[in-house]
TIDOZA-826600 format. One record per atom (N, C-alpha, C, O): x, y, z; residue in three letters; atom name. Coordinates in Angstrom, 1 decimal. Layout:
% residues N
      X      Y      Z code site
      X      Y      Z  ALA   CA
...
***
This chain:
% residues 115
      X      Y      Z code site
  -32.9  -41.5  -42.1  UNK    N
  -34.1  -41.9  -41.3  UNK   CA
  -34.0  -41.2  -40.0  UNK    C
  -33.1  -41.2  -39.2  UNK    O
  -35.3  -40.6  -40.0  UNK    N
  -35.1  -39.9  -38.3  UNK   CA
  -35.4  -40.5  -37.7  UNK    C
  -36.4  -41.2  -38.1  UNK    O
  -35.0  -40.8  -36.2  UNK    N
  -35.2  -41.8  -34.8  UNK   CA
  -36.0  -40.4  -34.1  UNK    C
  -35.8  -39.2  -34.2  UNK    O
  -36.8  -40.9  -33.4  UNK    N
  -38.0  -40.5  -32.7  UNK   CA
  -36.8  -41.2  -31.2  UNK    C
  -36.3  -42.3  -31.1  UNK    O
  -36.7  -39.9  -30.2  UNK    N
  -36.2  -40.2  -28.9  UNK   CA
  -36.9  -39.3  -28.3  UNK    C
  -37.1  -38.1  -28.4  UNK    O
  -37.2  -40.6  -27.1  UNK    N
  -38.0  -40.0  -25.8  UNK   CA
  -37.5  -40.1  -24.5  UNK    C
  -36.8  -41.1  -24.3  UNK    O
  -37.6  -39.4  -23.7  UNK    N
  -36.6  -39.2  -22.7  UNK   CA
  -38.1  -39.9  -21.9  UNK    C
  -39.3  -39.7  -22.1  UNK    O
  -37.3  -40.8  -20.9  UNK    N
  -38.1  -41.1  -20.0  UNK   CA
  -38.6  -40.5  -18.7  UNK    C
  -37.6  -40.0  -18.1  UNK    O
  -39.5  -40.4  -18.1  UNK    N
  -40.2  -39.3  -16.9  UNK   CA
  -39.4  -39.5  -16.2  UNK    C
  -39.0  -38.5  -15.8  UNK    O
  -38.6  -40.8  -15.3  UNK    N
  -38.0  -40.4  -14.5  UNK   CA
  -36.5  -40.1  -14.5  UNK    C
  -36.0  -40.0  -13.4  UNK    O
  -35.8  -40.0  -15.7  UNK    N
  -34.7  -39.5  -16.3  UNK   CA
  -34.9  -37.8  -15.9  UNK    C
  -34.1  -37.2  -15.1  UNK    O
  -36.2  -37.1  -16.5  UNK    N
  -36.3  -36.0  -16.5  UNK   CA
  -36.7  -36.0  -15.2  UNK    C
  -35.8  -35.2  -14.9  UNK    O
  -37.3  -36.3  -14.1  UNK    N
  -37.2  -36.2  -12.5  UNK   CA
  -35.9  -36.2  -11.9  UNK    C
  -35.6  -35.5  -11.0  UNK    O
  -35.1  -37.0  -12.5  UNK    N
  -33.9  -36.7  -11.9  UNK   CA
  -32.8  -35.7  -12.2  UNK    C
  -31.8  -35.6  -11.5  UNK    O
  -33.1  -35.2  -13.3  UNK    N
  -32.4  -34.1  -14.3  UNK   CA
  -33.2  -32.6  -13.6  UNK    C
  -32.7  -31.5  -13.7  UNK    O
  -34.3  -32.8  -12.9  UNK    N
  -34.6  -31.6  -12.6  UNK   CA
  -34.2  -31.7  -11.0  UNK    C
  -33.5  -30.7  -10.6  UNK    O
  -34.5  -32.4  -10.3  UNK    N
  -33.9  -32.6   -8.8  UNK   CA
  -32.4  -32.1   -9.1  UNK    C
  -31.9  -31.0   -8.8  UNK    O
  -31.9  -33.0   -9.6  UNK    N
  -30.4  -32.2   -9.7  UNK   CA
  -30.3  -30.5  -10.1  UNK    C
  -29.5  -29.9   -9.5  UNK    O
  -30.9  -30.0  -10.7  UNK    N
  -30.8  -29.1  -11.4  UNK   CA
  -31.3  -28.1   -9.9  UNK    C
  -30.8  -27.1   -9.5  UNK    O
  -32.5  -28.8   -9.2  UNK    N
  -33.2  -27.8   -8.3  UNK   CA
  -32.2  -28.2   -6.7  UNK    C
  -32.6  -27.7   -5.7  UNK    O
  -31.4  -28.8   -6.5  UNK    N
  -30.6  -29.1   -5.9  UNK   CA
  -28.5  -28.7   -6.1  UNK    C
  -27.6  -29.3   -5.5  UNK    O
  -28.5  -27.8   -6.9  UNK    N
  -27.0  -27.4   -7.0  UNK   CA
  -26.8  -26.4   -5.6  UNK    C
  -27.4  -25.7   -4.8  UNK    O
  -25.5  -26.9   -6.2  UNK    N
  -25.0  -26.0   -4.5  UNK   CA
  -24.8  -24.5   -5.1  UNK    C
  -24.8  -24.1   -6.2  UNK    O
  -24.7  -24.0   -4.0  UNK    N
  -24.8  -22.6   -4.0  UNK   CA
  -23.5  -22.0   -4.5  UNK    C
  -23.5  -20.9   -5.1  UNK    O
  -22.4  -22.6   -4.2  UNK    N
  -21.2  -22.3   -5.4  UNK   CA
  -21.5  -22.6   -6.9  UNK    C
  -21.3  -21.9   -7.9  UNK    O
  -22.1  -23.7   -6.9  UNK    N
  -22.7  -23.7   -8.6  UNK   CA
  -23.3  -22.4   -8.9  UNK    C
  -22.7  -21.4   -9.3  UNK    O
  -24.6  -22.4   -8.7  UNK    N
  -25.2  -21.3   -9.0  UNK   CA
  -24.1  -20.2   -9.3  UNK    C
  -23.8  -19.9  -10.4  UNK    O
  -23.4  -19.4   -7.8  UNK    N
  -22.3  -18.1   -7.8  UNK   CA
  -21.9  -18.4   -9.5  UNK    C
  -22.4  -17.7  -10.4  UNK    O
  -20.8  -19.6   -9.9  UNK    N
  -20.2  -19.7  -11.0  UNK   CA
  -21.0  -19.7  -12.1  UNK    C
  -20.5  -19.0  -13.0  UNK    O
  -22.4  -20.4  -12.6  UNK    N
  -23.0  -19.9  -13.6  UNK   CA
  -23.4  -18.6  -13.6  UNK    C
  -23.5  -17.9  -14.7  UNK    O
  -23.5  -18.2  -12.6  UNK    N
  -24.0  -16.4  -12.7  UNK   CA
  -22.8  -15.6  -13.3  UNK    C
  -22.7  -15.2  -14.5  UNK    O
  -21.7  -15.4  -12.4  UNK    N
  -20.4  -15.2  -12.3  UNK   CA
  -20.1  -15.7  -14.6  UNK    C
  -19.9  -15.0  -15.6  UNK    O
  -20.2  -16.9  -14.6  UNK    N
  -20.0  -17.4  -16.1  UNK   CA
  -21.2  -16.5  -17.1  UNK    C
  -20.9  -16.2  -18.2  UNK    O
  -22.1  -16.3  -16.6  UNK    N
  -23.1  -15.6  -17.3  UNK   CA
  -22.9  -14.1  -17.9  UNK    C
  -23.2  -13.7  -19.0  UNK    O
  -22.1  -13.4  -16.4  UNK    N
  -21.8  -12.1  -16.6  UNK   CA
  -20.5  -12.0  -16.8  UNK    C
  -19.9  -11.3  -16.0  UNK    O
  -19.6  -12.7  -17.8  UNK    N
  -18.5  -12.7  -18.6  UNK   CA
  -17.9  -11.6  -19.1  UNK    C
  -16.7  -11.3  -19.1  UNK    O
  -19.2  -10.8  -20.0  UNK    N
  -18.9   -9.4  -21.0  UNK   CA
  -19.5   -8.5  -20.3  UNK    C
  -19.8   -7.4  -20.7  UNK    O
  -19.8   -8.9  -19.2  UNK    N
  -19.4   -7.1  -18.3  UNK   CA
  -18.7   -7.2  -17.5  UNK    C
  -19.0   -6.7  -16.4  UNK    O
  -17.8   -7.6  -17.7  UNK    N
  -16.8   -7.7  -16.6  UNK   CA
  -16.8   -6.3  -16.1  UNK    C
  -17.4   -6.0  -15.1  UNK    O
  -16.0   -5.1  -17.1  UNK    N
  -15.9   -3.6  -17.0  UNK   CA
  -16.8   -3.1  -15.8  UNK    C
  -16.4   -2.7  -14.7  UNK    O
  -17.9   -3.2  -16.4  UNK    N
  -19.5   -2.8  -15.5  UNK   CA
  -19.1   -2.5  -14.0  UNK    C
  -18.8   -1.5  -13.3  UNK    O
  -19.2   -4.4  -13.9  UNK    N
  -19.1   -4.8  -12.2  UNK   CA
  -18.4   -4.0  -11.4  UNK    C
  -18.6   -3.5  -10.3  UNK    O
  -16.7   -3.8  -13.0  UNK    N
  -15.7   -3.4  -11.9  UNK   CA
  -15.9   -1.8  -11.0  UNK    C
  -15.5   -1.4   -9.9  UNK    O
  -16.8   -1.4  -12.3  UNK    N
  -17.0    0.3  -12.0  UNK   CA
  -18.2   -0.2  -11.0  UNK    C
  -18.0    0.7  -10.1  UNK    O
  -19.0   -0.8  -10.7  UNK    N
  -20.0   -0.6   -9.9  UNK   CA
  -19.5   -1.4   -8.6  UNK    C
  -20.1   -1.1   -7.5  UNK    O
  -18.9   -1.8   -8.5  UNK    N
  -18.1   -2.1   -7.4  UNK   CA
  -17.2   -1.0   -7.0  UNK    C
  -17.7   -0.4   -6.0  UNK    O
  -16.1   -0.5   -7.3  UNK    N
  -15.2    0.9   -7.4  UNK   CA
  -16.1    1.9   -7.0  UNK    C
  -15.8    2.7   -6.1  UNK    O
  -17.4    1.9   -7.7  UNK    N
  -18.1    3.3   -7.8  UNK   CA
  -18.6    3.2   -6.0  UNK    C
  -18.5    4.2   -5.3  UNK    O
  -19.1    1.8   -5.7  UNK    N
  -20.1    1.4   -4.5  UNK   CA
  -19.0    1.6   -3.3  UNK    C
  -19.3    2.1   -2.2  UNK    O
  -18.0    1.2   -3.6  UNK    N
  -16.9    1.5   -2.7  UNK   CA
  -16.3    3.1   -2.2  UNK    C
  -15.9    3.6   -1.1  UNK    O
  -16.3    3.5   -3.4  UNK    N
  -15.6    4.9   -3.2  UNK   CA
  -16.7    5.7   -2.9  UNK    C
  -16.2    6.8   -2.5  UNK    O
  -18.1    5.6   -2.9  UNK    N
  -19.3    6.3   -2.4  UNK   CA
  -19.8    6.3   -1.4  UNK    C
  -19.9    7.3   -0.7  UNK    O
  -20.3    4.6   -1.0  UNK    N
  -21.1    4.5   -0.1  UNK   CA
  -20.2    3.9    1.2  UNK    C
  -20.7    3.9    2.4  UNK    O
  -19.0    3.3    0.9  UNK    N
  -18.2    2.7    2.2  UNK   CA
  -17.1    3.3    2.7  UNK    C
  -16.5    3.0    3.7  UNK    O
  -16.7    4.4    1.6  UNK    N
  -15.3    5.3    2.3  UNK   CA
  -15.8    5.7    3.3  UNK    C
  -15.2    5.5    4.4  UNK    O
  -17.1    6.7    3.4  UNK    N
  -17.1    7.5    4.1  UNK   CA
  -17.7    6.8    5.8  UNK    C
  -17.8    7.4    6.9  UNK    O
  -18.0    5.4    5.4  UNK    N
  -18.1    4.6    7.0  UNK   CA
  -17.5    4.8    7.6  UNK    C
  -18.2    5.4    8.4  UNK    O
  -16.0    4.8    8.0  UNK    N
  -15.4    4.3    9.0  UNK   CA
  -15.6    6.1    9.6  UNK    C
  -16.0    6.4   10.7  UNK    O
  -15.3    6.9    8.5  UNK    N
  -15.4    8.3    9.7  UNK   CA
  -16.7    8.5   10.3  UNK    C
  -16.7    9.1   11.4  UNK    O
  -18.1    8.1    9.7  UNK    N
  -19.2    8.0   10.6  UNK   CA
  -19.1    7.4   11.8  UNK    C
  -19.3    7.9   12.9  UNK    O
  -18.6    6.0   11.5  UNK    N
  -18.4    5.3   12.9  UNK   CA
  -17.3    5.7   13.5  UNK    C
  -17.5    4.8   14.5  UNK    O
  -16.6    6.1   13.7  UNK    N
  -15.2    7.2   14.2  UNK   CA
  -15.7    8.0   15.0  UNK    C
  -15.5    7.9   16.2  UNK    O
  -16.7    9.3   14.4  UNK    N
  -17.1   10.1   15.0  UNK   CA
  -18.2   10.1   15.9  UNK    C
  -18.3   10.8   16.9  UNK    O
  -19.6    9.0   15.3  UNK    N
  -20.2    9.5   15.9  UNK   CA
  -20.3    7.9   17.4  UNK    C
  -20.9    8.1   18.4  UNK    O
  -19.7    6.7   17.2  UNK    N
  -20.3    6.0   17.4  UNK   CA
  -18.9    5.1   18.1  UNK    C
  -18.9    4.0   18.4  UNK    O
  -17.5    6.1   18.1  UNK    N
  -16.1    6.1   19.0  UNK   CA
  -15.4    4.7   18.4  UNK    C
  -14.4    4.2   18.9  UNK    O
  -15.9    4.3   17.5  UNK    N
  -15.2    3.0   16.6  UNK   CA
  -14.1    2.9   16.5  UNK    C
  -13.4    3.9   16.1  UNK    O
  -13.5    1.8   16.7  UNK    N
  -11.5    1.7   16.8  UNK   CA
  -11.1    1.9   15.3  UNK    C
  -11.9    1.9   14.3  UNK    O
   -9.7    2.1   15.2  UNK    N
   -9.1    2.8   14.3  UNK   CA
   -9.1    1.5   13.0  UNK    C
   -9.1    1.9   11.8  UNK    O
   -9.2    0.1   13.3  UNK    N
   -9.5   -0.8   12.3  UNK   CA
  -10.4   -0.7   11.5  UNK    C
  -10.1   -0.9   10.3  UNK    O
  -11.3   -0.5   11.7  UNK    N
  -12.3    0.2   10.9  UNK   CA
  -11.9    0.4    9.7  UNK    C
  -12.0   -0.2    8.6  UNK    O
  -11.4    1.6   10.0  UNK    N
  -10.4    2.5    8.5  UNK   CA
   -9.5    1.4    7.7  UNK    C
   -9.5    1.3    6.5  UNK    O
   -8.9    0.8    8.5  UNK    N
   -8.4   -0.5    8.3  UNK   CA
   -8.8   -1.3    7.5  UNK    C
   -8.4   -1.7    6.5  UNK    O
   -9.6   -1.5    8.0  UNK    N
  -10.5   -2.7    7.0  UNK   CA
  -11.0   -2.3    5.6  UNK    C
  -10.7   -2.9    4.5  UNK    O
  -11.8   -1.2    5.7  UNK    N
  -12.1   -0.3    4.8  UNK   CA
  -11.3    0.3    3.1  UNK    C
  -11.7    0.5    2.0  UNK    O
  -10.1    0.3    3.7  UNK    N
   -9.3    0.7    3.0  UNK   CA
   -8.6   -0.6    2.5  UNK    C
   -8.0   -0.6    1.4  UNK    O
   -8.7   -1.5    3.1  UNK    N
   -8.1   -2.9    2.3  UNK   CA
   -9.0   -3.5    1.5  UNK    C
   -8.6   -4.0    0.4  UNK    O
  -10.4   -3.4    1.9  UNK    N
  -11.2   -3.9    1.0  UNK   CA
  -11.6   -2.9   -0.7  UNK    C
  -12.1   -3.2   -1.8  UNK    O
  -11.1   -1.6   -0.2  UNK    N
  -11.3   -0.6   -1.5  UNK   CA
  -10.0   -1.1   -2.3  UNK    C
  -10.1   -1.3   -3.5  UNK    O
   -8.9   -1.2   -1.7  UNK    N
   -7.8   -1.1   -2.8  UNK   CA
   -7.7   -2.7   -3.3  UNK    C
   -6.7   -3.0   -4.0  UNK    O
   -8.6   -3.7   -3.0  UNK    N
   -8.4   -5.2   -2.8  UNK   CA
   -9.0   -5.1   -4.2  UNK    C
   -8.6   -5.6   -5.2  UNK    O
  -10.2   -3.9   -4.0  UNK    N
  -11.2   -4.4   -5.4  UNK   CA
  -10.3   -3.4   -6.4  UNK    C
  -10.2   -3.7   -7.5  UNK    O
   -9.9   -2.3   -5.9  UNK    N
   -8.7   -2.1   -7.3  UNK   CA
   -8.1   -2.6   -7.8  UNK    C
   -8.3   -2.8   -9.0  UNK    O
   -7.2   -3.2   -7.0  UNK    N
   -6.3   -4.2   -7.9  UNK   CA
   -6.7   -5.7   -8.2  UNK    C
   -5.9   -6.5   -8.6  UNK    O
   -8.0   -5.8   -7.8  UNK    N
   -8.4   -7.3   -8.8  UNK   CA
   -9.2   -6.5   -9.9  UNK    C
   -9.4   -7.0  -11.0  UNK    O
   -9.7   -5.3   -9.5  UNK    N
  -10.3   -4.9  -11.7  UNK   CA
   -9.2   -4.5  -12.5  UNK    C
   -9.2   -4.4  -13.8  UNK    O
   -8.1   -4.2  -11.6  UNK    N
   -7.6   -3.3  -12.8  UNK   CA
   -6.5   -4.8  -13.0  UNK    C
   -6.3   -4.9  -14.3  UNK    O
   -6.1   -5.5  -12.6  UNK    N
   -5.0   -6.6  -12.5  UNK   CA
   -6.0   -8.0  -13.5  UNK    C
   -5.9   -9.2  -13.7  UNK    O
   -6.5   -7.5  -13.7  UNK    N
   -7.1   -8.6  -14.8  UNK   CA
   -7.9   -9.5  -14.2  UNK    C
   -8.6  -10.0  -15.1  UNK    O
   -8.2  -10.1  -12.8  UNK    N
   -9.1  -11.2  -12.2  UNK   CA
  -10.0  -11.5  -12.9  UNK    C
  -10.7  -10.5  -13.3  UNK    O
  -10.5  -12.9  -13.3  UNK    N
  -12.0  -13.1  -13.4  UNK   CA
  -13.0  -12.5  -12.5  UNK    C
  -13.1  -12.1  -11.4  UNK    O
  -14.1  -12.6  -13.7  UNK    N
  -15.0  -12.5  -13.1  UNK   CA
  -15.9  -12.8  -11.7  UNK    C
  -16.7  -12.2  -11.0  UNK    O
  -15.4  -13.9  -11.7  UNK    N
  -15.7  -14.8  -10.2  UNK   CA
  -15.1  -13.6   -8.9  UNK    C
  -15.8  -13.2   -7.9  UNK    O
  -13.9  -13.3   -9.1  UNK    N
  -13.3  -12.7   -8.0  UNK   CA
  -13.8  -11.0   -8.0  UNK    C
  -13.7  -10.3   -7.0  UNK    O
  -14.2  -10.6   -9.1  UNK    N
  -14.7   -9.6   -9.3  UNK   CA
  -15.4   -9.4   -8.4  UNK    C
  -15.0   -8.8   -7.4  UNK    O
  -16.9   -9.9   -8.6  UNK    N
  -18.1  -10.2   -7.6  UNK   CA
  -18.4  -10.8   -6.0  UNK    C
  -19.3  -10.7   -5.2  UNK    O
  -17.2  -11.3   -6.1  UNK    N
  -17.0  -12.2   -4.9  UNK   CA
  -16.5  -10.9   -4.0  UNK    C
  -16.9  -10.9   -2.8  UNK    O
  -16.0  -10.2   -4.2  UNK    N
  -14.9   -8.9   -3.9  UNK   CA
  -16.3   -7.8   -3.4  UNK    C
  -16.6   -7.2   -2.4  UNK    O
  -16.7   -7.7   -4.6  UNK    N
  -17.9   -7.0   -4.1  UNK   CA
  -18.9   -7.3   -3.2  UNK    C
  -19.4   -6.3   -2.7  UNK    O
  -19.4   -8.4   -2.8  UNK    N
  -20.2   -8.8   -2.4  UNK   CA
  -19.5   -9.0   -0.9  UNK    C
  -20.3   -9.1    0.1  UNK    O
  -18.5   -9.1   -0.7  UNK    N
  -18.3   -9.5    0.5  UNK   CA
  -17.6   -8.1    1.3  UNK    C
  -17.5   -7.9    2.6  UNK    O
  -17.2   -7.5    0.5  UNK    N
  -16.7   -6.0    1.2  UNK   CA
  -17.9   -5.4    1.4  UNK    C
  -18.0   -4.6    2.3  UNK    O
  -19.3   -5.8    0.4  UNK    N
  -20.9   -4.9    1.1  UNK   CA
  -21.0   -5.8    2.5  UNK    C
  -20.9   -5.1    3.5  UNK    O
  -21.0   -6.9    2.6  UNK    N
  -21.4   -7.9    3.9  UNK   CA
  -20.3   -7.1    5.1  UNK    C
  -20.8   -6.7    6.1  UNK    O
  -19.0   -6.9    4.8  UNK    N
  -17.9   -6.4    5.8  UNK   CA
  -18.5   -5.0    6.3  UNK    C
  -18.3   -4.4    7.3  UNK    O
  -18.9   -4.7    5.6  UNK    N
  -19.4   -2.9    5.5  UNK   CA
  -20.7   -2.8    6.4  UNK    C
  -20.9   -1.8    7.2  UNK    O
  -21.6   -3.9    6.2  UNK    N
  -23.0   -3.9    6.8  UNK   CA
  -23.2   -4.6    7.9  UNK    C
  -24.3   -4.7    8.3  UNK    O
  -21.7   -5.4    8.7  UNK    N
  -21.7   -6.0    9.6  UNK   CA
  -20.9   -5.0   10.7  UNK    C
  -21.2   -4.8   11.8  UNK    O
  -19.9   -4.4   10.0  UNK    N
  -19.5   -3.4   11.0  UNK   CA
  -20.4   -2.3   11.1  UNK    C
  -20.2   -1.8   12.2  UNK    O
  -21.3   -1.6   10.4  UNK    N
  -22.0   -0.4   10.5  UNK   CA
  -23.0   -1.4   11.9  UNK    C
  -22.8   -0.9   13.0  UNK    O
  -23.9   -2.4   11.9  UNK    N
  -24.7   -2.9   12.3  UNK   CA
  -24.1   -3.4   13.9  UNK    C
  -24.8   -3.5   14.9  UNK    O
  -23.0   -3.7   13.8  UNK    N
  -22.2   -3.9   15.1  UNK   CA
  -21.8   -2.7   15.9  UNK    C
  -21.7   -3.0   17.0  UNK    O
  -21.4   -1.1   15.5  UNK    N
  -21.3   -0.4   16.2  UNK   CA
  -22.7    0.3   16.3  UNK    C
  -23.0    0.8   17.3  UNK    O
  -23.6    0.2   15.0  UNK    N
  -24.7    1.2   15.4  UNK   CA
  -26.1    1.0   16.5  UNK    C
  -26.7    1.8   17.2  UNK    O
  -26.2   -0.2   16.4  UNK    N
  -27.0   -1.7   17.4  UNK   CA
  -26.1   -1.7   18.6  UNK    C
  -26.3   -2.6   19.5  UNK    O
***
């Protein structure tokens, strides 16, 4: 015998509030959980974004704009940080997390010496 279930309206009000109210670490981790089988991808598109577009920062800002030697510093810790979390096996989470915050490091110092 099949039972006929009905979910009540304000069951489902409350199931969507919650849902439209997760925190923002939730979200990171379902995404992060979502993009599981590309891990590979990220890692090259991170590596790739790193070794392209942020190596060559710190000597821009070096040269043209007299930027302290940290710079290079920074730069260089954040490229080899994300080497050895792709190639060392890291989740996914740290993968992205890696990336996204070495772009933020990258676009706060370009924006702080160039401003």
């Amino acid at each position: 015998m099949n039972t006929i279930e009905l979910n009540h309206p304000i069951d489902l009000a409350k199931k969507e509030t919650a849902e439209k109210n997760a925190s923002l670490l939730k979200r990171f981790a379902d995404f992060a959980e979502s993009q599981k089988d590309k891990r590979l991808g990220w890692f090259m598109v991170s590596l790739l974004a790193q070794s392209v577009l942020f190596l060559p920062v710190p000597a821009a800002l070096m040269y043209y704009y007299d930027a302290p030697i940290w710079v290079l510093a920074v730069t260089v810790l954040t490229f080899f940080a994300n080497i050895i979390a792709g190639m060392g096996g890291s989740k996914i989470n740290v993968l992205i997390f890696l990336a996204g915050f070495s772009t933020l490091i990258h676009l706060a110092m370009i924006a702080f010496f160039v401003l």
